[in-house]
C-alpha positions in Angstrom: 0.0 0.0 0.0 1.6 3.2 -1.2 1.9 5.7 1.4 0.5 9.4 1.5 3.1 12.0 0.7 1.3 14.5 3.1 2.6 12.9 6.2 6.5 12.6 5.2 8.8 15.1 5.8 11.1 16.4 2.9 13.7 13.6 3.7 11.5 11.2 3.8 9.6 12.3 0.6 12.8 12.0 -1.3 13.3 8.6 0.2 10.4 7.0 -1.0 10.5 9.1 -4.5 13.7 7.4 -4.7 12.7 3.7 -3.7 9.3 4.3 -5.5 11.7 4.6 -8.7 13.8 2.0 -8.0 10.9 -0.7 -8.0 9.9 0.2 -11.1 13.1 -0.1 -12.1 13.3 -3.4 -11.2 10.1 -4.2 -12.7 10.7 -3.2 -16.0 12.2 -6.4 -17.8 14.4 -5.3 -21.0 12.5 -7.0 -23.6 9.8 -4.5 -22.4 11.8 -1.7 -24.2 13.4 -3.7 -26.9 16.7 -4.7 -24.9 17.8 -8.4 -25.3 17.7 -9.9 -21.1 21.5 -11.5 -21.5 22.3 -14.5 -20.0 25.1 -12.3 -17.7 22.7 -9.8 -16.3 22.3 -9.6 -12.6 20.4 -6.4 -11.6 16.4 -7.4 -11.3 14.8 -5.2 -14.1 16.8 -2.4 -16.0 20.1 -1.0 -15.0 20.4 2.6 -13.8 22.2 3.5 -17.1 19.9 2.4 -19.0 16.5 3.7 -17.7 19.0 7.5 -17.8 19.6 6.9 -21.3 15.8 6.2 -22.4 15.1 9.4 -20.0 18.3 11.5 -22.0 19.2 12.5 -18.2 22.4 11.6 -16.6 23.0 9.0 -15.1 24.5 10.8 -12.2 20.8 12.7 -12.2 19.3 8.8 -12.1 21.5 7.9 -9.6 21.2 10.9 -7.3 17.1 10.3 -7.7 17.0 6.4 -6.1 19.3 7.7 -3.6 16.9 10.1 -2.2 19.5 13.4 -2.3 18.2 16.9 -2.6 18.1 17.7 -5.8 16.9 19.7 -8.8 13.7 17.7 -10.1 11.7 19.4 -13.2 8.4 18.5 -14.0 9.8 17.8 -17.6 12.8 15.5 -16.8 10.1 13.7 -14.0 7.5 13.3 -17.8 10.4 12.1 -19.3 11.2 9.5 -16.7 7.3 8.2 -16.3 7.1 8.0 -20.6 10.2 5.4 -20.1 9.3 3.5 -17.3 6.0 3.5 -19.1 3.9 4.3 -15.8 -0.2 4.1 -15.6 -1.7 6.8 -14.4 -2.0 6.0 -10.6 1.6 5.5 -11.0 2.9 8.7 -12.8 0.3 10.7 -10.5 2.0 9.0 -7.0 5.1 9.9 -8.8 4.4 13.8 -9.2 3.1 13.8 -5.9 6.1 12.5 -4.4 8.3 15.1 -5.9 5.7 18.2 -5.2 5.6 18.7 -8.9 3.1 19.4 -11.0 2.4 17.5 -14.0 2.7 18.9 -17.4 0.8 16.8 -19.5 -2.2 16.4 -16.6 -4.7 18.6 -18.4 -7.7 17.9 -20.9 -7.0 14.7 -21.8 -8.9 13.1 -18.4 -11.7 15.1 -18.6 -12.2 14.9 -22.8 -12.9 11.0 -21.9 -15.4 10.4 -19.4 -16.7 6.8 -19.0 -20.2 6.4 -19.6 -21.1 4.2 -16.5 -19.7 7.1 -14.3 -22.2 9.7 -15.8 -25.3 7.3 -15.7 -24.6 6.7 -12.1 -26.2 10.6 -11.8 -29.4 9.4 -13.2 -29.7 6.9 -9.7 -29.7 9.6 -7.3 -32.5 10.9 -6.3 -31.6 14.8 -6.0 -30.4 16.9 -8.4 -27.1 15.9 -9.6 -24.8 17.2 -11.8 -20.9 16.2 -12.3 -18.6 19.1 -13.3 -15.3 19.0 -15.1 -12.5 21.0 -14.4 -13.4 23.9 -16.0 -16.5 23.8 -14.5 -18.5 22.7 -17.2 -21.0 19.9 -16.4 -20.9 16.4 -18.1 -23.8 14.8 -16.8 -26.5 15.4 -14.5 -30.3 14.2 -13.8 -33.5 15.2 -14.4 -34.0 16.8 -11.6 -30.4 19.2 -11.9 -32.1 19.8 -15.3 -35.7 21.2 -13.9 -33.9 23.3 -11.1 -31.1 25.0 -13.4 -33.2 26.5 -15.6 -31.3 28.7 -18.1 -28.2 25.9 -17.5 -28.9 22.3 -17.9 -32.6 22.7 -19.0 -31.7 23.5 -22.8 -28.9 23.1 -25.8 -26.6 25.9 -25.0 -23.4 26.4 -23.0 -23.2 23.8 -19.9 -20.6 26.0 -18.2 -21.4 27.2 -14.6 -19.6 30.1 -14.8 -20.6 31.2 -17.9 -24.3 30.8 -16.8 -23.8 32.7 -13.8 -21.7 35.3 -14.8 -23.5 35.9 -18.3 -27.1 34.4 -18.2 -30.0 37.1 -17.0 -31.8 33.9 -15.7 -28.8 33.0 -13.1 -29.1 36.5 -11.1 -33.3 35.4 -10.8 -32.9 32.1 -10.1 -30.2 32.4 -7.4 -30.8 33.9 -4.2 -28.2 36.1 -2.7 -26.8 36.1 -6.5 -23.9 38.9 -5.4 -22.5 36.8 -2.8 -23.2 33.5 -4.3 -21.3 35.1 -7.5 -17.7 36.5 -5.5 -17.9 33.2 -3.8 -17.8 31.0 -7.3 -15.4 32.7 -8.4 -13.4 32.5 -5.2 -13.9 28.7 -4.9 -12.9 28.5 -8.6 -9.5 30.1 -8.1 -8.7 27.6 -5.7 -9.8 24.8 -7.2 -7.5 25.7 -10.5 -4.7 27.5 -8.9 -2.4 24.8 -10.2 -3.9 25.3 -14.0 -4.4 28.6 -14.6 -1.9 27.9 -17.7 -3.9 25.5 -19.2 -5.1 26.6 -22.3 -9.3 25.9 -22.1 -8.9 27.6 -18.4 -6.8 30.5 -18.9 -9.2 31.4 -22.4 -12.0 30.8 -20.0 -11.0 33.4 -17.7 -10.1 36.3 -20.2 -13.4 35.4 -22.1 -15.3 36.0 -19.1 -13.4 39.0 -17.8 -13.9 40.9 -21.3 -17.7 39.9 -20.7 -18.7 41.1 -17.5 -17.3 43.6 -15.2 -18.4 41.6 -12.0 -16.3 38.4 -12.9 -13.4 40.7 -13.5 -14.0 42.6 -10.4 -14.0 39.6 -8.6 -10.9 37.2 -10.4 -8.7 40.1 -9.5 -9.8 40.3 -5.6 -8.0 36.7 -5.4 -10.0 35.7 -2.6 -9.3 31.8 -2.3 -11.9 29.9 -0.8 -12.7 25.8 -0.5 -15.4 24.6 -2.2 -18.1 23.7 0.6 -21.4 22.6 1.2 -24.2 24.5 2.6 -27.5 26.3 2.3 -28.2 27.2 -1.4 -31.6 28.8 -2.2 -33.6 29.7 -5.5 -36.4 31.5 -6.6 -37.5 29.0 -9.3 -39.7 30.2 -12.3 -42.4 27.2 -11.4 -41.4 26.2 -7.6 -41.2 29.0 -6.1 -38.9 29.2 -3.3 -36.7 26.3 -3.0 -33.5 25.5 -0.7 -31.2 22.9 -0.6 -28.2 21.5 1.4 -25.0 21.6 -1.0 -22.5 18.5 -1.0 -19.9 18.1 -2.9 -17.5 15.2 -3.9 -14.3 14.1 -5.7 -14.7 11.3 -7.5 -12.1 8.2 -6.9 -9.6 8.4 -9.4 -10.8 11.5 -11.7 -9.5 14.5 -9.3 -10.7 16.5 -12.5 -14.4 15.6 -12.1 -17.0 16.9 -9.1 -19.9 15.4 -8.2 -22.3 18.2 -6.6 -25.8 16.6 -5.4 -28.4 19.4 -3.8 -30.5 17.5 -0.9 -33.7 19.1 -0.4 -33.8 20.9 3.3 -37.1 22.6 3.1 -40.3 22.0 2.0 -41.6 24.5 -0.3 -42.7 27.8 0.6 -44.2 30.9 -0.4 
């Protein structure tokens, strides 16, 4: 069982980066990469020079790595070294973690590819459900999400949370305390992409939205930082009336770029 990077110190960070590397060092037999195994080999797996030269690192860098020293570690040479000991996902993400690096190829790929027995899970809960991607853009929800949003999930057009809230007339009627509801989006937003603000579909999301409405672009650049939380959230639906709900919200197991957000009824309706 891998063990958490958030309760090691530096030292022992390092350590298990470095042991972490070497098992899959070991694990990796040559004919995986084209190598003939040779009768005379003794190291178990590949040998330090030659997982440095598939990297084109050192082998002094390689060395230093499995030994656990403090050292320079770039999120390109760590891409390098996942892409040649040809590391699954859970693998290459442990691997990042370990060295407090971010990855450069984690972006749009996850999210473009969502399985379909993950999204038609939305349709068995009985509150409104919606799953949003990292952008904030939802990629499924229920029947019931799709009644309450109206102006969001109820029609053809643009699925994006922000961009409904920020630039749909039927977001500031439908949500009470729209004002503070709408710094606090954008708050929780910041936080939730602080380590992709570079990504391409994010960073063009921003700038669209801060050319479109003054109130997103007064609020991006208070950078308040907030975690997403639960909570009251109330509307003024077109049909319902007054409606409020408890807000939770959850990660789902293995897709850190998805968000399941279920609204639990809390009153019954009033007046």
């Amino acid at each position: 069982m891998m063990t958490s990077s958030t309760s090691l110190t530096l030292p022992e960070q390092r350590r298990e980066l470095g042991d972490f590397v070497r098992s899959l060092r070991e694990k990796l037999k040559p004919a995986d990469i084209g190598l003939p195994g040779g009768a005379r080999r003794r190291t178990p797996g590949l040998r330090r020079e030659e997982v440095a030269q598939l990297c084109g690192l050192s082998v002094t860098w390689y060395t230093w790595l499995e030994q656990g020293r403090h050292m320079s570690l770039s999120p390109a040479a760590l891409a390098r070294l996942a892409s040649a000991l040809q590391l699954g996902r859970a693998e290459r993400a442990y691997l990042f973690e370990l060295a407090a690096r971010r990855d450069p190829d984690h972006g749009n790929s996850e999210t473009d590819i969502i399985p379909p027995t993950m999204l038609a899970c939305v349709d068995l809960i009985a509150a409104p459900a919606y799953v949003l991607d990292r952008a904030w853009t939802a990629r499924g929800w229920n029947a019931k999400a799709r009644h309450l949003f109206v102006g969001w999930l109820d029609g053809s057009e643009d699925r994006n949370l922000l961009r409904f809230i920020f630039l749909k007339a039927s977001a500031r009627s439908l949500i009470r305390d729209y004002e503070n509801r709408a710094r606090r989006v954008v708050a929780e937003f910041r936080a939730d992409v602080s380590a992709h603000l570079n990504d391409p579909p994010i960073r063009d999301l921003i700038e669209g939205l801060s050319e479109r409405s003054a109130a997103f672009r007064r609020y991006w650049h208070e950078r308040i930082v907030l975690e997403r939380e639960g909570g009251e959230r109330t509307f003024n639906h077109p049909t319902d009336g007054f409606l409020s709900y408890e807000q939770v919200t959850y990660a789902l197991a293995g897709r850190a770029d998805l968000k399941l957000t279920m609204l639990i009824q809390s009153e019954p309706n009033g007046g």
